[in-house]
C-alpha positions as CSV (number, residue, x, y, z in Angstrom):
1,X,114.6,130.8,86.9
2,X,113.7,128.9,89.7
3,X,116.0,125.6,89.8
4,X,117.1,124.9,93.6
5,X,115.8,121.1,94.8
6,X,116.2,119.9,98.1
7,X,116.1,117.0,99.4
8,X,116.3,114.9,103.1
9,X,119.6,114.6,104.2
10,X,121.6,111.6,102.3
11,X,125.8,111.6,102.8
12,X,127.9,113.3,100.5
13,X,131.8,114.2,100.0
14,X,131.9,115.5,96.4
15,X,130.3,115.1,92.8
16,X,133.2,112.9,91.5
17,X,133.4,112.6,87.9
18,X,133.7,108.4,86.5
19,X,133.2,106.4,83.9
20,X,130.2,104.4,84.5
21,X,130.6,102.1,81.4
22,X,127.6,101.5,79.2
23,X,125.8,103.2,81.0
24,X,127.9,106.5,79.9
25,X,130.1,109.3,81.7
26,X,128.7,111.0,85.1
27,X,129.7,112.6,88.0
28,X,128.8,110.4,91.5
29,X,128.6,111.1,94.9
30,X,131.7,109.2,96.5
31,X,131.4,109.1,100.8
32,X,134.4,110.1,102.9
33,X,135.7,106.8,103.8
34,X,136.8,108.5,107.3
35,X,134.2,109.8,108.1
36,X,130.6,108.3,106.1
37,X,128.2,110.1,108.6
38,X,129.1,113.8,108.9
39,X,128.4,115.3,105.4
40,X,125.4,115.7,104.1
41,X,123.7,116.8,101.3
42,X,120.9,119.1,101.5
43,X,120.0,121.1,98.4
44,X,121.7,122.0,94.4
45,X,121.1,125.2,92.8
46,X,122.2,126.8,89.2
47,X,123.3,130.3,89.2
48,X,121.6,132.4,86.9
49,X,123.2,131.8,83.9
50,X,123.1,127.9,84.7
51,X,127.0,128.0,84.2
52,X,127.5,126.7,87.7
53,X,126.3,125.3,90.8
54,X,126.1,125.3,94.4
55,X,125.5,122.4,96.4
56,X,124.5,122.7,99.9
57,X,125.4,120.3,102.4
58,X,125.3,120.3,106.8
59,X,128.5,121.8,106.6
60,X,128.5,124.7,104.4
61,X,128.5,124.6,100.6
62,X,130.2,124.0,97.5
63,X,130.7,125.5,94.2
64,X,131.0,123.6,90.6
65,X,131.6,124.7,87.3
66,X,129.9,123.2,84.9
67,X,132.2,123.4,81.5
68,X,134.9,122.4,82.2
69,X,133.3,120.2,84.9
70,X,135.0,120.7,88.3
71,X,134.7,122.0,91.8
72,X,136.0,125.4,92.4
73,X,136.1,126.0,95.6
74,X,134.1,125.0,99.1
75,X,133.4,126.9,102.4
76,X,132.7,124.7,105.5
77,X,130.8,127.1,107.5
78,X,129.9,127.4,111.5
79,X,126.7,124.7,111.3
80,X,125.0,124.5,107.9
81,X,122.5,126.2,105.9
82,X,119.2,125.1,104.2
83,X,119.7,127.5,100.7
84,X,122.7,129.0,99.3
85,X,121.5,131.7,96.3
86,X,124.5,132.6,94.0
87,X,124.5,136.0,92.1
88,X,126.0,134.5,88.8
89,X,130.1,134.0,90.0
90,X,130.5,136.8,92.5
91,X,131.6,136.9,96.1
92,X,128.2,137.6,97.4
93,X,125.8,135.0,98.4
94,X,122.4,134.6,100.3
95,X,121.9,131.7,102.5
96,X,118.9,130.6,104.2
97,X,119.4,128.9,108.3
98,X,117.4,125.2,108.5
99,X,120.0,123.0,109.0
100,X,119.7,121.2,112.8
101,X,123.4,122.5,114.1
102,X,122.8,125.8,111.9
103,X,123.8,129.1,113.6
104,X,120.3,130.4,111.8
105,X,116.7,129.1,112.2
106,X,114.4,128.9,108.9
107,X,113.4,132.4,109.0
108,X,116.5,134.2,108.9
109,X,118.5,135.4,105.5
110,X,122.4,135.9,105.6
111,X,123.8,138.2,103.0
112,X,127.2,136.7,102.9
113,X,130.3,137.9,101.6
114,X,133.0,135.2,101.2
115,X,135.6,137.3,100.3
116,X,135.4,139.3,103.8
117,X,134.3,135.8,105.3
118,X,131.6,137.3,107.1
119,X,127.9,138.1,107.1
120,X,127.1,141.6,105.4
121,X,123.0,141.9,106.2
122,X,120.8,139.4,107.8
123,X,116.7,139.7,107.7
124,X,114.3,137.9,110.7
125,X,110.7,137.0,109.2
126,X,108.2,135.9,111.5
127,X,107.9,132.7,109.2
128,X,110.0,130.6,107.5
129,X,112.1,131.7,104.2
130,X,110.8,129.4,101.3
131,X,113.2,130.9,98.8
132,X,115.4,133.9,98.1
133,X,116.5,135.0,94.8
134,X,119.0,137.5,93.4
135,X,119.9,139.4,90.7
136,X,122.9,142.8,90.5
137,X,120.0,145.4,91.7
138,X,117.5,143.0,93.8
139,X,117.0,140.6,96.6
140,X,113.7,138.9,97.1
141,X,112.7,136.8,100.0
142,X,110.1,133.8,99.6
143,X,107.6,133.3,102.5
144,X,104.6,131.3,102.2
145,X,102.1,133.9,101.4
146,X,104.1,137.0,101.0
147,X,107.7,137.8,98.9
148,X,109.5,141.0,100.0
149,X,111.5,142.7,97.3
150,X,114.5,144.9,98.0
151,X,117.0,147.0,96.6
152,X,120.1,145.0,96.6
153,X,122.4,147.9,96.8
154,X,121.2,149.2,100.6
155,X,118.9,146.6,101.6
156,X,115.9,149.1,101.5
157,X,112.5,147.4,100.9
158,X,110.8,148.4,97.8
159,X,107.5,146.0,97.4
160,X,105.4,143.4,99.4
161,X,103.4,141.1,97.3
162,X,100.6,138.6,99.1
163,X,100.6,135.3,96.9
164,X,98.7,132.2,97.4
165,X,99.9,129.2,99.8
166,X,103.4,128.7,98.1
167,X,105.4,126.0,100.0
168,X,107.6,125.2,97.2
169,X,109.1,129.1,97.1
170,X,107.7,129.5,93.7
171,X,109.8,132.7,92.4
172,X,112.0,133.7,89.9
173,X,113.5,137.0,87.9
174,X,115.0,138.4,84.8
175,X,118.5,139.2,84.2
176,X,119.2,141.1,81.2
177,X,119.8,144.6,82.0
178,X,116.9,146.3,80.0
179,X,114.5,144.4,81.7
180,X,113.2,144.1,85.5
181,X,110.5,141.1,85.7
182,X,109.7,139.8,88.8
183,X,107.1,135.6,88.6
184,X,105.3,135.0,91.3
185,X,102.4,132.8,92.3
186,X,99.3,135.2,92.0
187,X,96.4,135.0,94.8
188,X,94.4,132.2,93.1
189,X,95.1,128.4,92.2
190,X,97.2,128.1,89.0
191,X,97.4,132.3,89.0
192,X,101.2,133.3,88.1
193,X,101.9,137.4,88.8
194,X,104.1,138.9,86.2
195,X,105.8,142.0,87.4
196,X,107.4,144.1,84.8
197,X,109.0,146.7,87.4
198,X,110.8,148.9,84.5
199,X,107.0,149.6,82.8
200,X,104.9,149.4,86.3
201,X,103.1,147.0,84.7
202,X,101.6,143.8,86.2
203,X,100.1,140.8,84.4
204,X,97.7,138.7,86.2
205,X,98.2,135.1,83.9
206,X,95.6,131.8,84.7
207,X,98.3,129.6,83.8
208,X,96.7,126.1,84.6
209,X,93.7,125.1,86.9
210,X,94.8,123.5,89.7
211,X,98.6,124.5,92.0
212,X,101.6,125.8,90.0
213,X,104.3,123.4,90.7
214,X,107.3,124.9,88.4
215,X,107.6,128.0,86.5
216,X,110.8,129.9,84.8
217,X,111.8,132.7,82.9
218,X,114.3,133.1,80.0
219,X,116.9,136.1,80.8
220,X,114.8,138.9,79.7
221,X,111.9,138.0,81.3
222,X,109.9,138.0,78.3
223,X,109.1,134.3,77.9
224,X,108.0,132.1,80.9
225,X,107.2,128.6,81.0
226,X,104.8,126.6,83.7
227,X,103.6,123.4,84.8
228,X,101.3,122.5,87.7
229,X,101.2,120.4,90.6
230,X,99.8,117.9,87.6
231,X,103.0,118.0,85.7
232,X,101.2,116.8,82.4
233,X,101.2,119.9,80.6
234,X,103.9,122.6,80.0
235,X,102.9,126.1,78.6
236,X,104.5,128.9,77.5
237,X,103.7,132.5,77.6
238,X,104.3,135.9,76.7
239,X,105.0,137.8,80.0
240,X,103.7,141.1,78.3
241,X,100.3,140.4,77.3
242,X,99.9,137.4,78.8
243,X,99.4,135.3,75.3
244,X,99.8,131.5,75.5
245,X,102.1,130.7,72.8
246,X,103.1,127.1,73.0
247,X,101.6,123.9,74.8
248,X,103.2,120.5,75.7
249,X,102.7,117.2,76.7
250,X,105.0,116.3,79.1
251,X,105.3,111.8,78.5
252,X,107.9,109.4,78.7
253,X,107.5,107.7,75.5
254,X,105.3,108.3,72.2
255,X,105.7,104.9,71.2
256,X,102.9,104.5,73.5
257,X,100.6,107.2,72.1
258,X,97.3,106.5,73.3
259,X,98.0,104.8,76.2
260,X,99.7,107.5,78.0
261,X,97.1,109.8,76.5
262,X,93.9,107.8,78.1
263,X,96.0,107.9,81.4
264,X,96.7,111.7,81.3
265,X,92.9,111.6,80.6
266,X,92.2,110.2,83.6
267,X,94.5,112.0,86.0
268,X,96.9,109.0,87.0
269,X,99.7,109.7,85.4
270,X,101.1,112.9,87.1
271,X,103.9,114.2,87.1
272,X,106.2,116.1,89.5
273,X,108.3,118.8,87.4
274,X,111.1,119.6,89.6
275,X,112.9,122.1,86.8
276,X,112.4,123.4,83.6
277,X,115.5,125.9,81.6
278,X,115.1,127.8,78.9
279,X,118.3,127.7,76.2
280,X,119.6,130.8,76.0
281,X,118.6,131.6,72.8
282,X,115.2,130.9,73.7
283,X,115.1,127.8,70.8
284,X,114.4,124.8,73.0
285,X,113.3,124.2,77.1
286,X,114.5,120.9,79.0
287,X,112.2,120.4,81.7
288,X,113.2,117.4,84.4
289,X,110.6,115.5,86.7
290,X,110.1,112.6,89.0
291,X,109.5,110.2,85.9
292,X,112.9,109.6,85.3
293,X,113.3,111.4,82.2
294,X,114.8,114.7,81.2
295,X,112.5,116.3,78.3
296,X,113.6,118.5,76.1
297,X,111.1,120.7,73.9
298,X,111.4,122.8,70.3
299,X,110.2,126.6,71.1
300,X,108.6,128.1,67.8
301,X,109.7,131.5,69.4
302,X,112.3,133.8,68.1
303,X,113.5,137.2,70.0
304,X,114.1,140.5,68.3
305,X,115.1,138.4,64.6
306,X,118.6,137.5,66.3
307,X,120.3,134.4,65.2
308,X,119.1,131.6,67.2
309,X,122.5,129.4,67.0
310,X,124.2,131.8,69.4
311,X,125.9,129.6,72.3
312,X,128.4,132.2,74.1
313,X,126.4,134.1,76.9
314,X,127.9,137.2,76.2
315,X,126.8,137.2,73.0
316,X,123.3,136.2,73.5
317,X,123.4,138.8,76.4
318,X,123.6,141.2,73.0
319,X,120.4,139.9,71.7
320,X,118.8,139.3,74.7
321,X,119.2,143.4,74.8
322,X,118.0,144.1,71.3
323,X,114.9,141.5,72.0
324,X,113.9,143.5,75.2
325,X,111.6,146.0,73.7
326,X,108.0,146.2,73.0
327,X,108.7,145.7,69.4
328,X,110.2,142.6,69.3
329,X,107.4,140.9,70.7
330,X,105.4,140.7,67.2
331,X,107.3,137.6,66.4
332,X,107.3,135.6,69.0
333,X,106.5,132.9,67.1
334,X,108.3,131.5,64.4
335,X,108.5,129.0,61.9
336,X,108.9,125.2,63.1
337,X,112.6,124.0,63.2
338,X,113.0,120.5,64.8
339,X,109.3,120.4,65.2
340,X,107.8,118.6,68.3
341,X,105.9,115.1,67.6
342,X,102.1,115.6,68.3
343,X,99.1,113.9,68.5
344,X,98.4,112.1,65.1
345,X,95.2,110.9,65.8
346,X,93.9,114.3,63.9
347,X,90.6,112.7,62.6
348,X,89.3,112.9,66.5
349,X,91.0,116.8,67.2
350,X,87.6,117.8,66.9
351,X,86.1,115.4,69.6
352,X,89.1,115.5,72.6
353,X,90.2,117.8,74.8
354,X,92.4,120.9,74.6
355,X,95.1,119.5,75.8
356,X,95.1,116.5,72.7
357,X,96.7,118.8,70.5
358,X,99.2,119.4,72.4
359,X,103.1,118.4,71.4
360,X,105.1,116.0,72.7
361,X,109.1,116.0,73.7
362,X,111.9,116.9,70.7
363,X,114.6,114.9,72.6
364,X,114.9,112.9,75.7
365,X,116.9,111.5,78.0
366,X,116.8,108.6,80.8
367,X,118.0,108.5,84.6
368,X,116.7,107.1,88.0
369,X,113.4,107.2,88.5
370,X,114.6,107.4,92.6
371,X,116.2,110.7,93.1
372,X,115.0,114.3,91.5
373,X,117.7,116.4,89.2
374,X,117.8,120.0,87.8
375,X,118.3,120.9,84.5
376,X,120.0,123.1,82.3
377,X,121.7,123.8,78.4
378,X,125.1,123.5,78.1
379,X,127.3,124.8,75.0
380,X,126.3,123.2,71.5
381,X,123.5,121.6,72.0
382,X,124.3,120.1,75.5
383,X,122.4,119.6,78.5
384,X,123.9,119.3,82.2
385,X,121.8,117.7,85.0
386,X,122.8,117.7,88.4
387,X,120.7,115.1,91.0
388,X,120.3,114.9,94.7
389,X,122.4,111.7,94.3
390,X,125.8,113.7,94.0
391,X,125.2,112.9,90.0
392,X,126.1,115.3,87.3
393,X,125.4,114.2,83.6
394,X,126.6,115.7,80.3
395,X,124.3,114.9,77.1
396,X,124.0,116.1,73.7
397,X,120.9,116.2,71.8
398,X,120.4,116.2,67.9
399,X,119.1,119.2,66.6
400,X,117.2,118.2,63.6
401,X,116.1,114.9,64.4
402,X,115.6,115.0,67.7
403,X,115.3,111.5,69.6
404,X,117.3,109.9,72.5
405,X,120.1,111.9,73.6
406,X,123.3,110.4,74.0
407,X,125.4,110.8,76.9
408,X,129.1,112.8,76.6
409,X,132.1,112.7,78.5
410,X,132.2,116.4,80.3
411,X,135.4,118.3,80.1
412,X,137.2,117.8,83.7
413,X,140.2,120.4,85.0
């Protein structure tokens, strides 16, 4: 999963939940009438079952949960910090110096324990930290051309990977506990590494032709979606075999078919994809971009023959178990259920490119075209978004006929 944003610094005091009229229910960044200079927010970051959220600001950082929508606690810290990493709702963080009055330059990783209050392990690189990610038996450091990978548990390093330029901290990991997969960048343009750590296996993938710009994984690690610095086209893949299984358009409005299409032809209408969330039955993927519009997608994949309406995540943490074998990668695909819209020009398939067939958005949703947001599923068929703005956004999509989504008022404690 790889869903942190940052941003330059605009003032903050909290994500404040209000009712914005016709324009629907959100949650907006208020400033401290006291004091409208000091607090600033730097970065936003899911956990890593997108059930909460850190936000980062000069000052420390904050945490949110997501249903029932509040802020849980906060920790104003000696300077600030460029990148919190939660591990799901533990004590134990990882935070990354940058900040100008931070303690920490760029290069350095804090292991922080917040119930101790102090600073458990800290790591010096000789360049800066691009990203760190976590799971219960890992922690992997980002740097521009190499990720270190070590065992959580005593800190010891276990692998060093070389990767192509990778500014953005392109990384992310599985979670379920039968599984140990590791996405990278590979050492070519559009080249994503697949490390399945449990099999000693690695899967070179050429996921798109020119820069990854977004890639994540569902739970197990078995699925993992990608876009490119383009942002026009979203692809799916199996992490085992390296099979690409589903393809999509990502456009703001079908309405205008081959308009948008001529311009996607012609490499003007790019796209930056700043996140993209598998559901955690693995049945539909919101991705979020510059373009003002959260997409979300129908996946014709289905894991191990498990009931795709699960919504708890300890139940799909069952299936996600009995989908984690070899076996149950046969039927990947399935049969269409809110199919995506694609092209229906089908008399010139045969004379376009590739990337004409492809299928559009299920379900979609509006916002800002001025700030950037990260995206995740909610419970029954919800998605959360939280944007650089301080804004946090409940909607609901319909299942079957897919369509605008409409915007919901978010349970607040």
């Amino acid at each position: 999963m790889n869903s942190t944003i940052s941003t330059p610094s605009s003032k903050f005091n909290s994500f404040e939940y209000v009712n914005s009229g016709s324009a629907g229910a959100f949650c907006k960044l208020e400033l401290d009438a006291n004091d409208p200079h000091t607090t600033e927010l730097v970065n936003v970051s899911w956990n890593q079952d997108y059930s909460c959220f850190a936000a980062v600001t000069n000052h420390g950082f904050r945490i949110y949960n997501c249903e029932p929508f509040r802020e849980t606690w906060r920790r104003d810290l000696k300077g600030g910090y460029g990148t919190v990493e939660m591990l799901f709702r533990c004590n134990v963080f990882a935070l990354v110096g940058g900040a100008t009055d931070s303690p920490y330059s760029n290069n350095k990783v804090v292991i922080w324990d917040d119930q101790q209050g102090r600073s458990i392990g800290e790591f010096s690189f000789r360049s800066e930290v691009r990203a760190v990610k976590l799971r219960k038996d890992r922690l992997v450091v980002v740097l521009e051309h190499k990720i270190f990978v070590y065992n959580f548990l005593d800190l010891k390093l276990l692998h060093q990977i070389e990767t192509v330029s990778n500014p953005r901290g392109l990384c992310c990991l599985s979670h379920s506990v039968n599984t140990s997969v590791l996405v990278c960048p590979g050492r070519r343009r559009g080249e994503v590494r697949v490390e399945h750590f449990g099999l000693s296996l690695t899967k070179i993938i050429q996921a798109h032709e020119s820069h990854l710009g977004c890639f994540s994984l569902t739970l197990d690690g078995l699925l993992l979606a990608t876009a490119s610095t383009k942002g026009t086209l979203i692809r799916i893949f199996n992490t085992m075999d390296g099979t690409c299984l589903q393809e999509f358009l990502e456009l703001v409005s079908s309405d205008m078919e081959f308009f948008f299409l001529c311009k996607v032809r012609r490499g003007t209408d790019k796209a930056n994809v700043c996140g993209i969330a598998f559901s955690l039955n693995a049945q539909w993927l919101a991705v979020s971009s510059d373009k003002g519009t959260i997409h979300i997608f129908s996946l014709r994949v289905r894991i191990g023959g498990e009931d795709a309406s699960v919504d708890s995540v300890s139940s799909q943490d069952t299936a996600l178990s009995h989908g984690s074998s070899s076996s149950s990668l046969e039927p990947l695909i399935g049969a269409d259920a809110g199919a995506n819209p694609s092209l229906s020009l089908s008399f010139m398939k045969g004379m376009l490119p590739k990337y004409f067939q492809s299928e559009w958005s299920f379900a979609r949703f509006h916002l800002p075209d001025n700030t950037r947001f990260i995206v995740a599923f909610g419970s029954h068929n919800t998605v959360n978004i939280v944007g650089l703005d301080g804004s946090f956004y409940r909607c609901s999509f319909d299942p079957v006929n897919g369509g605008e989504m409409s915007q919901v008022l978010p349970n607040v404690s």
